[in-house]
C-alpha positions in Angstrom: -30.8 -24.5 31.6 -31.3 -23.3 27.9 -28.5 -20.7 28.3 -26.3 -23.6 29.4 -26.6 -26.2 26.3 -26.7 -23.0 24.3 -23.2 -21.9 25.9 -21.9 -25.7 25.6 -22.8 -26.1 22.1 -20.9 -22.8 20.9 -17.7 -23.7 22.7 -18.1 -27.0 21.2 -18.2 -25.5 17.9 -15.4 -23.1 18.5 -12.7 -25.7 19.7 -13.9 -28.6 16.9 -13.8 -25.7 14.3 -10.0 -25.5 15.2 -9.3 -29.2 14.5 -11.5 -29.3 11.3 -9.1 -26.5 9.8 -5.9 -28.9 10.5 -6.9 -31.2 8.5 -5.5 -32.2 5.1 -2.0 -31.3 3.6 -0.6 -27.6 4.6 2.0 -25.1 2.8 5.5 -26.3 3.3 7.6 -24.7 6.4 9.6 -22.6 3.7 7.0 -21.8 1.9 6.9 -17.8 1.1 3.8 -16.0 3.1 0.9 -15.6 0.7 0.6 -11.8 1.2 4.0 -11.8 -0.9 1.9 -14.4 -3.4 -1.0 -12.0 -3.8 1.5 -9.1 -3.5 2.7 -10.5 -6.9 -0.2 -10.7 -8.2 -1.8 -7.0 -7.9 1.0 -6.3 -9.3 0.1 -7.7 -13.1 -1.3 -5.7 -15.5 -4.7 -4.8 -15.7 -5.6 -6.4 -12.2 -8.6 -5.6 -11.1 -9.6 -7.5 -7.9 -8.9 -11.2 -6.7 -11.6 -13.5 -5.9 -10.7 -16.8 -4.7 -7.2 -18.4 -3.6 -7.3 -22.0 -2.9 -4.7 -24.4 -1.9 -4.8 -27.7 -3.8 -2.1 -30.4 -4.6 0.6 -28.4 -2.9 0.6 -25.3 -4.6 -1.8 -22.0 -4.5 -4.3 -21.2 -7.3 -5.4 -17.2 -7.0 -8.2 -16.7 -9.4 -8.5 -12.9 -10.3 -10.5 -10.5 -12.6 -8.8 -7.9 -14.7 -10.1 -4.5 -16.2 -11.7 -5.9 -18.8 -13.7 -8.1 -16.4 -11.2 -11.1 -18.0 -10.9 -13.9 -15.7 -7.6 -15.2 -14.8 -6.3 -18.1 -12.6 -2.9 -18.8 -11.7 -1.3 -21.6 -9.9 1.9 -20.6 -8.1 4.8 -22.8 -6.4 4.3 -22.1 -2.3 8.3 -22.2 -2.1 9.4 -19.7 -5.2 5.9 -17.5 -5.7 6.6 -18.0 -8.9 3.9 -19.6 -11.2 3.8 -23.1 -12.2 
């Protein structure tokens, strides 16, 4: 009986995971994929590693650390990959 509510629980968590992710305002249908975004961004000098990219207010912010250990954020337009 255990192994049931335990099995009925995690499929309840797996499909209202799926619908929780949906929610709020998503990239533009022509926006550029953001492996070319973060392409674009290893790509500048002195990058070291990136740390966080977020999607707020319909754009992308990609916060990054250089070789210095400077940190950097950038926003960048989800249509151009060019930053804002």
């Amino acid at each position: 009986m255990s192994r049931l509510v335990l099995a009925t629980g995690v499929a309840v968590l797996f499909i209202g995971g799926s619908a929780f992710a949906a929610d709020g305002p998503l990239p533009p249908p022509n926006a550029k994929k953001l492996s070319e975004i973060i392409a674009k961004v290893e790509q500048r000098n002195d990058f070291r590693y990136v740390e966080e990219v977020d999607w707020d207010s319909g754009a992308y912010t990609v916060t990054y650390y250089t070789t210095d250990k400077a940190k950097v954020e950038i926003t960048y337009d989800p249509v151009t990959a060019e930053p804002k």
